[in-house]
Every structure is written in structure tokens, then in C-alpha cells.
C-alpha positions as CSV (number, residue, x, y, z in Angstrom):
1,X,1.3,18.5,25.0
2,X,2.5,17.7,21.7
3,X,0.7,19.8,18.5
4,X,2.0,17.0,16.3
5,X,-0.4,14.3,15.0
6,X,1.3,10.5,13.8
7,X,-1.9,9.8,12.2
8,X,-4.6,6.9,12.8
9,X,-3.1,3.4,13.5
10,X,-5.2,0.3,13.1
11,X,-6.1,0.2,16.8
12,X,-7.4,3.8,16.5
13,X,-10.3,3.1,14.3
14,X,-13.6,1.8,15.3
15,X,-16.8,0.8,13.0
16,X,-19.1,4.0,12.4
17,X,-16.4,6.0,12.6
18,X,-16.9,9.6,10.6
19,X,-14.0,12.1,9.4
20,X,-14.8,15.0,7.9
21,X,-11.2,15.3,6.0
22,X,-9.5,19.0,6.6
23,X,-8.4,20.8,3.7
24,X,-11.2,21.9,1.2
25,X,-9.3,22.1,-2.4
26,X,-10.6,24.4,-5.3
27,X,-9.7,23.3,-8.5
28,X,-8.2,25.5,-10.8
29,X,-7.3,25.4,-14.9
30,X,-3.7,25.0,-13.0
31,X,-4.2,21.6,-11.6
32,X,-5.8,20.5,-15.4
33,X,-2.8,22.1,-17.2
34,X,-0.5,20.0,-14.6
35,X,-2.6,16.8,-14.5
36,X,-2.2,16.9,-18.7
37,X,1.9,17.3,-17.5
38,X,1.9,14.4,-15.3
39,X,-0.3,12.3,-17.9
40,X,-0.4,11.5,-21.5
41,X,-4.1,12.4,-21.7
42,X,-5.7,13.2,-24.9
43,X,-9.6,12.5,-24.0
44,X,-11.3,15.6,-26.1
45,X,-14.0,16.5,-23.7
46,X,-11.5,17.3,-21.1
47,X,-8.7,18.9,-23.7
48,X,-11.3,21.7,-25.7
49,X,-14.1,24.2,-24.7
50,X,-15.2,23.6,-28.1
51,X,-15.4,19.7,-28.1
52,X,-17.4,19.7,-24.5
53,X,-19.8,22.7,-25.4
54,X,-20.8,20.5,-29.0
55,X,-21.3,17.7,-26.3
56,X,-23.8,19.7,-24.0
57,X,-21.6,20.7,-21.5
58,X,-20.9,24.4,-20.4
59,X,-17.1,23.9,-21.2
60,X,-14.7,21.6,-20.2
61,X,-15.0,19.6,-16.8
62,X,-12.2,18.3,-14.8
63,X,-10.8,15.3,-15.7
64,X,-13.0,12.8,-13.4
65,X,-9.8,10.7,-12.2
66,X,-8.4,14.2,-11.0
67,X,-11.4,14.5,-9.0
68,X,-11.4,11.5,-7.7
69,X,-7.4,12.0,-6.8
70,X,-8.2,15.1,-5.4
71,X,-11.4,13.6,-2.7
72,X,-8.7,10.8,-2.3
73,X,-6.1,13.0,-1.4
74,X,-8.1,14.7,1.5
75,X,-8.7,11.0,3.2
76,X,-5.2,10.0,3.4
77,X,-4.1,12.2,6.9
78,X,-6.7,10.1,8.4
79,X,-7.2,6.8,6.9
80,X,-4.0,6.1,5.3
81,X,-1.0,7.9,6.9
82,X,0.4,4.8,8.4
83,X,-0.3,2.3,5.5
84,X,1.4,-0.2,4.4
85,X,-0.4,-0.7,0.9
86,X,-4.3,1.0,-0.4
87,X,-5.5,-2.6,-1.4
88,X,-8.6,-2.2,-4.0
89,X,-11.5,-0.3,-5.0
90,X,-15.4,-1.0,-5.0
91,X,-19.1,0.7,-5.7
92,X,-16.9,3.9,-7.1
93,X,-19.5,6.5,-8.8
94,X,-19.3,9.7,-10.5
95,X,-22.3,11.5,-10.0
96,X,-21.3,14.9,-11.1
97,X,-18.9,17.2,-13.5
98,X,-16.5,19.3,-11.9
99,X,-15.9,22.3,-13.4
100,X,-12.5,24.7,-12.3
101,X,-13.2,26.6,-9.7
102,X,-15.7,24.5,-8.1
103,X,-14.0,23.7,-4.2
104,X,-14.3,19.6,-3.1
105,X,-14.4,18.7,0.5
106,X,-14.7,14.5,1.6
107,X,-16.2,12.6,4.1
108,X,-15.7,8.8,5.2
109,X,-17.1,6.6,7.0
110,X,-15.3,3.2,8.8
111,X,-17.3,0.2,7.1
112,X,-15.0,-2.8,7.6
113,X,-12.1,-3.6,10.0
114,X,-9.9,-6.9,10.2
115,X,-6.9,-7.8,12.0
116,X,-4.2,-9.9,10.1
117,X,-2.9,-12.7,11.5
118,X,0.8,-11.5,12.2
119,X,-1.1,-8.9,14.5
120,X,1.0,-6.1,13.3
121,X,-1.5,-4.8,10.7
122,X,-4.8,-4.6,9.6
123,X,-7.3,-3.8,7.0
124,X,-9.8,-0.6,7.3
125,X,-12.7,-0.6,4.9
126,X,-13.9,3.4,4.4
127,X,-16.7,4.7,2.0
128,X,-16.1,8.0,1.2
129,X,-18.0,10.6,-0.6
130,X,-16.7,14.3,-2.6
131,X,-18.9,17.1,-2.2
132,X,-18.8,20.5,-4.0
133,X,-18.8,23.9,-2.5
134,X,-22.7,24.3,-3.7
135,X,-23.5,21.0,-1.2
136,X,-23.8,18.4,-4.5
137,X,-22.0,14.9,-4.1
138,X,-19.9,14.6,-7.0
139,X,-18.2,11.0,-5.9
140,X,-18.4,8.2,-3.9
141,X,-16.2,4.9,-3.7
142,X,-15.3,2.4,-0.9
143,X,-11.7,1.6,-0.6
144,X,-9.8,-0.7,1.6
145,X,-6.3,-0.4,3.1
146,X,-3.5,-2.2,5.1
147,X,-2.5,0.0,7.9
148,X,0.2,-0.9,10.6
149,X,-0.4,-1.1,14.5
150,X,0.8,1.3,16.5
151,X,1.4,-1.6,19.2
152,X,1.1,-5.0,17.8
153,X,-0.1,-6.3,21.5
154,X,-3.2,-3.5,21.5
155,X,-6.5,-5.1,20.9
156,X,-8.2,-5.9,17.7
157,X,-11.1,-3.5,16.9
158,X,-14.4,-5.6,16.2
159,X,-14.0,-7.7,13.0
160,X,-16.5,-6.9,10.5
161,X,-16.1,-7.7,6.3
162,X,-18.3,-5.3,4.0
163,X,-20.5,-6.9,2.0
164,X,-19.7,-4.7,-1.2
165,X,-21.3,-5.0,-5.0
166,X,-19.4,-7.0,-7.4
167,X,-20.0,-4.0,-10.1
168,X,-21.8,-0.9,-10.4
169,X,-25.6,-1.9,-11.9
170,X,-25.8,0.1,-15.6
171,X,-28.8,1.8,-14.7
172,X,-27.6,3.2,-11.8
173,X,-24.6,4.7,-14.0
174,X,-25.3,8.5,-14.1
175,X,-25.2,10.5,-17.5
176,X,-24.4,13.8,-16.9
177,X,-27.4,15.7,-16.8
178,X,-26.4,17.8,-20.2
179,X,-24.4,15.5,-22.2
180,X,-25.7,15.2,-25.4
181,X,-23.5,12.7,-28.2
182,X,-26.0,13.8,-30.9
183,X,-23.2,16.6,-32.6
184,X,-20.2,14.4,-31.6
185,X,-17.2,14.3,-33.9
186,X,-15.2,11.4,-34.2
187,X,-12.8,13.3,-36.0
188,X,-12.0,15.9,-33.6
189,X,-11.8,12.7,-30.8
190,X,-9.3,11.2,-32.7
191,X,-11.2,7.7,-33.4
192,X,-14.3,6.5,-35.4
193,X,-14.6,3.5,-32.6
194,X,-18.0,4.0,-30.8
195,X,-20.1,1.4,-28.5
196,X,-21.5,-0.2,-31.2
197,X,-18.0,-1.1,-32.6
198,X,-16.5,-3.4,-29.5
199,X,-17.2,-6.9,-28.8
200,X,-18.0,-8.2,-25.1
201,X,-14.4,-10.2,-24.7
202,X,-12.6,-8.0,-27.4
203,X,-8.8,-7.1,-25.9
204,X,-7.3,-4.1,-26.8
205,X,-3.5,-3.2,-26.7
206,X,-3.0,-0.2,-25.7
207,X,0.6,-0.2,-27.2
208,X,2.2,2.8,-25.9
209,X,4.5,2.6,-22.4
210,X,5.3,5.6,-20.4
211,X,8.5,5.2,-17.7
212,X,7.5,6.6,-14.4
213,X,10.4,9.3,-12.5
214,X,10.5,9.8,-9.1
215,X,10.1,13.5,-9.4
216,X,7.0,13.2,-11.3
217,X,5.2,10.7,-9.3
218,X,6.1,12.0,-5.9
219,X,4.6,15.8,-7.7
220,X,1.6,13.9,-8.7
221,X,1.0,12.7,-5.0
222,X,2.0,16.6,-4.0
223,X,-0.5,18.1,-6.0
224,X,-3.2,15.6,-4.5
225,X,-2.2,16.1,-1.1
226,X,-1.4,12.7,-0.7
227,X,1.0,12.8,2.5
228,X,0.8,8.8,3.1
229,X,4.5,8.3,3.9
230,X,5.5,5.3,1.7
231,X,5.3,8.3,-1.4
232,X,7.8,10.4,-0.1
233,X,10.3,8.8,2.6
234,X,12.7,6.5,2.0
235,X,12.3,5.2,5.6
236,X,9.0,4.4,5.3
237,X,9.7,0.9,3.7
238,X,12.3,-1.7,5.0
239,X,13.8,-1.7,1.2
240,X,14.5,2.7,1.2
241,X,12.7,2.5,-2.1
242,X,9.7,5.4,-2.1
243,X,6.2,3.8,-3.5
244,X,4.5,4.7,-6.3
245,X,1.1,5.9,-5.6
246,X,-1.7,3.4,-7.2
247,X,-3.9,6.4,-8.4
248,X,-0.3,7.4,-10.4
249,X,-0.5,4.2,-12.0
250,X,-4.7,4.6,-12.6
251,X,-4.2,7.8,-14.4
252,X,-0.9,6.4,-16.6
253,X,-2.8,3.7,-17.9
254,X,-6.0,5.6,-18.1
255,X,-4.0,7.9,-20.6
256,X,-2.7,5.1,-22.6
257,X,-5.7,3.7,-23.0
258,X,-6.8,6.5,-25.9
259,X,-4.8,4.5,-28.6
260,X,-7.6,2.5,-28.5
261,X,-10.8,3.7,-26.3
262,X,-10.5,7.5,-27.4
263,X,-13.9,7.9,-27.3
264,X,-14.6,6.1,-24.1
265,X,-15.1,9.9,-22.8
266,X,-16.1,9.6,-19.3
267,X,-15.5,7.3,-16.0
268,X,-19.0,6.7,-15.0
269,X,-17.8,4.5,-12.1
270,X,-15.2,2.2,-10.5
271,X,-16.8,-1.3,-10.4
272,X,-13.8,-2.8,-8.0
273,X,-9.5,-2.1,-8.8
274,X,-6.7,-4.0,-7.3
275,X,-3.1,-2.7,-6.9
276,X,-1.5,-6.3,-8.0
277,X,1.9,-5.5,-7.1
278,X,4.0,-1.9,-5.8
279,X,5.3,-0.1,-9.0
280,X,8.9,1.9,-8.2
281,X,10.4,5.0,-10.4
282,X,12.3,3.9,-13.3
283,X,9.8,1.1,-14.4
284,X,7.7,1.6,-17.5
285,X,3.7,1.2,-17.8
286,X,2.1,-0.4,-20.4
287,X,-2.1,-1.0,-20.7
288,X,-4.1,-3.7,-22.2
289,X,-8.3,-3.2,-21.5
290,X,-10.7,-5.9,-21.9
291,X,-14.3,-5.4,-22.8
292,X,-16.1,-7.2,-20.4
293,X,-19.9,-5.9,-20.7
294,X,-21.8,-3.3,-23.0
295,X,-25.0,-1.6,-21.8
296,X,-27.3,0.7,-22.9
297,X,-28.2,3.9,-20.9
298,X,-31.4,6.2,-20.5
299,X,-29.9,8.4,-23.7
300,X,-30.5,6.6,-26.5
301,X,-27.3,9.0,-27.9
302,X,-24.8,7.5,-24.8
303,X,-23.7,3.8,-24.2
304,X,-21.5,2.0,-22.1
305,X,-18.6,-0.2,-21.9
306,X,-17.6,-2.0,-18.6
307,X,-14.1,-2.4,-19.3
308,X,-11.1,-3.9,-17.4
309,X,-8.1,-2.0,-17.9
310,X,-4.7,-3.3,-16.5
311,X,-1.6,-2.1,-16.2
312,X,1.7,-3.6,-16.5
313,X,5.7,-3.6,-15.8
314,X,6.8,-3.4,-19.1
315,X,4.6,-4.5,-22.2
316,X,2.3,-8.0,-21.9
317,X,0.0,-9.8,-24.0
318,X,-3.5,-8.8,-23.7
319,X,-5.2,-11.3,-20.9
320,X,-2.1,-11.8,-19.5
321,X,-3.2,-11.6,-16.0
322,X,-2.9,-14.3,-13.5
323,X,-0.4,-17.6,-13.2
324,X,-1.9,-21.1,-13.0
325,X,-2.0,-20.6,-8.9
326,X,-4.9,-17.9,-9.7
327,X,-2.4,-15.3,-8.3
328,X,-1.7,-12.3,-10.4
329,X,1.2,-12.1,-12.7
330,X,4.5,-10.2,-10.7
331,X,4.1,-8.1,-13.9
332,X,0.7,-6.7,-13.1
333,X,0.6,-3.6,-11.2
334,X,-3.3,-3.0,-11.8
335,X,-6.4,-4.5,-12.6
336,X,-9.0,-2.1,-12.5
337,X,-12.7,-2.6,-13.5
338,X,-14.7,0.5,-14.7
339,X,-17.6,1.9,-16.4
340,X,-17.1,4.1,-19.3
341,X,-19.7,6.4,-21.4
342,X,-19.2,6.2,-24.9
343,X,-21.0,7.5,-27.9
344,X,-23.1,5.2,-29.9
């Protein structure tokens, strides 16, 4: 009997299906100090003790994309192994900080399943939730992903298409429970732009490019313990070339988008994302965010901008999006809609 295991193929799954993912990680000053490496990120309350203790906090959290790589990370074995692309994001919410040292486990349900028409693939819709050592849910998102047949001529799994939110409502955006923006320094955060300061269809150009290297993007997806193939094997894809993971791209233009939306401090959620188009080593990113909605929250001290941020091939006009046919641009490698807590 073989020990081995090829991973879940699109026939495999089945709606209602539950994994509780193996692999608990603890998260460790190490994986900050590496994630700052791997990313330009300069966001203060994740960077200083100082800045995150004047803000409330009892020092400084994980970065909340590195916790939601790291819950991502643990789904992959059995949701995406055999993919062929992770497709897009929706009802993403961070519900907690993480702090080093804290351990994340995840769990996923099957949601959604639909076979494409070529019969060789299909798409798996999953919501999946983080949880920390102490039992509290720190995350949860629903993703969808193409994932190949193991036999092309195996029958389709019942079709079903999640009905999912078009955004995360603002009031059920969570503050963390002792953020306070009443002592915040704009000085120390590098900008004097706060919610009251951006304009519901303002663009911003985020300026800055970063050129991605396969060793650093294939350490990245290591140090998440991402093993979907298409990272890491250059048989994997038809064309030899190893894929850039999406949440890579995520955290690039998340980075770059300081010059700009320093003080957009915290992810509160991830209203939908699309991966536009595969990004390859040797290409640079660029970021543009639009602001595409302001709300207030229950602290009259904490505001919030629903902004889209996209990433690009090389630099682009701001708005720059999608060609007369509605499709995006081949220079788009992310569109990603999020909430952000800002000081106001």
C-alpha cells in the first residue's frame, strides 16, 4: 500500500466536505523579521513595540496578510495540490491580532463545485477559518480554485455556485478590541494622510516597483508551507516556467502601497481579489489603489477605507484595468478589494 498521498483531484471532493488541515504553525519574531525580507513593508504598527503599545495594543501583532498566508498555507495539501490556478477571494475577515508565539491551525469546508466544460478541470469553492492555540478564530475567507481531474472521464461531483457577499458590510468590520488611535502619531507613521483626507474615487499611485526572483518567491511560498506544485516544479506547467504564488503578489503590492496609504494600518477584510493574470520571476510589480468607499466604525477614533488595490506588470496608469471587451488588461496581475482601518 503506498504511504504517498498525490493530493485531492476535482473528482475527490464532494459538497460538505470538512478538512481539518495538518500542520499547526507557531509564529515566531522569525517569520516577521523574514516576511519584512521578502516585503518592502513599512506599516508602523507591525515595525515598533513602541508605535503598537501608543495604539492600545500589547506590542506588535503579526502582520495580518502573514496570517492569513500562514491559514492559507495549511489548506493547500488538501484543496490545492493539483491546481491549476487559486482564482479569487470573497467574505475574507480579520477577527483577531496575532501576536508571535501564538500557534494557527485551519479548517475548510467544500461550499461550491463546478465542472468546466473541457471536463479536465474544475472549480472548488472552500471557506476556511484560522484559529489560535487558545480556541479564538482569528480569520475567515472563502476562496475558489481550478483544480485538474485525476481522470477526465470520472464523474462530475454535484454542481453547486456559492452565493457569496459582494463586500464585507462596515459594521461587521471588527476593531480590534484594544486599538485606540487617540495618541497616534503621524509622524512616526510616516504620513499626515488620515480617513478624513481621501475622496471616494481618488486614485493613488503607489510609484514604487519591486522585481520579483525566483528564489525569493519560491522562499515566500516555503515559509508558508505552500506545497501546490505550480511554485516549485518546473513540470508542473506545460511552459517549464514555476508560478508565482498570488498571495506573493498580495503582499508586494500591499508593501507598496505605503507611499501613499501609510496609515491605512490594518486589513480589516478581503471584500473579493482576482488573480488577473500568472506573474513569473523576473517581472516587476507596481500598485495603483482606488478609494472606492469610506465608513465610519463603532470608535469614533478609527475609520475605514474600502480600497481596491491592483497590481501590475510593470508601471500603469491609475484605473487602468480592463480593455473595451470588459476583460482585464494582460498587464494586471491583481485586483484585490479590501477593507482598511485608518485613523481619523
Amino acid at each position: 500500500m503506498s504511504k504517498t498521498n498525490a493530493g485531492h483531484f476535482f473528482e475527490d471532493y464532494r459538497l460538505g466536505q470538512v478538512f481539518d488541515h495538518a500542520t499547526p504553525r507557531t509564529l515566531t519574531d522569525g517569520d516577521r523579521a523574514l516576511y519584512t525580507g521578502l516585503y518592502p513593508t513599512r506599516f508602523a504598527l507591525y515595525c515598533a513595540d513602541s508605535f503598537a503599545r501608543a495604539c492600545g495594543l500589547p506590542r506588535s501583532p503579526v502582520e495580518d496578510l502573514a496570517v492569513f498566508h500562514a491559514v492559507f498555507g495549511k489548506t493547500v495539501p488538501d484543496i490545492s495540490l493539483n491546481a491549476v490556478a487559486n482564482l479569487g477571494y470573497a467574505e475574507g475577515r480579520f477577527l483577531s491580532p496575532v501576536y508571535p508565539g501564538e500557534t494557527l491551525s485551519a479548517r475548510s469546508e467544500v461550499i461550491g463545485l463546478k465542472q468546466n466544460s473541457s471536463g479536465k478541470t474544475g472549480i472548488v469553492w472552500v471557506r476556511t477559518s484560522g484559529h489560535a492555540d487558545d480556541g479564538r478564530t482569528v480569520l475567515e475567507y472563502c476562496r475558489w480554485v481550478m483544480v485538474r481531474k485525476r481522470d477526465p472521464l470520472a464523474p462530475a461531483p454535484e454542481t453547486r455556485v456559492p452565493t457569496l457577499a459582494e463586500a464585507v458590510p462596515a459594521p461587521g468590520l471588527v476593531v480590534p478590541e484594544r486599538l485606540s488611535f487617540g495618541a497616534y502619531s503621524d509622524v512616526l507613521a510616516g504620513a499626515p494622510h488620515r480617513w478624513g483626507d481621501y475622496d471616494v474615487g481618488e486614485l493613488i499611485d503607489h510609484v514604487d516597483g519591486v522585481t520579483v526572483e525566483d528564489a525569493e518567491h519560491m522562499i515566500a511560498t516555503r515559509l508558508w508551507q505552500n506545497t501546490a506544485r505550480v511554485h516549485f516544479d518546473t513540470g508542473a506547467r506545460d511552459d517549464g516556467r514555476r508560478l508565482v504564488y498570488g498571495g506573493h503578489v498580495i503582499s508586494l503590492a500591499r508593501a507598496l502601497s505605503f507611499n501613499g496609504l501609510a496609515n491605512a494600518q490594518i486589513v480589516a477584510a478581503i471584500n473579493a481579489g482576482a488573480h488577473a493574470n500568472p506573474c513569473f520571476a523576473g517581472e516587476t510589480v507596481h500598485a495603483w489603489s482606488e478609494v472606492l468607499d469610506k465608513a465610519e466604525t463603532r470608535r469614533a477614533d478609527v475609520g475605514a477605507l474600502r480600497l481596491r488595490l491592483v497590481a501590475t506588470r510593470g508601471p500603469a496608469a491609475p484605473g487602468d484595468l480592463r480593455g473595451e471587451d470588459g476583460r482585464y488588461r494582460d498587464h494586471v496581475l491583481l485586483d484585490l478589494d479590501l477593507w482598511a482601518l485608518v485613523p481619523t
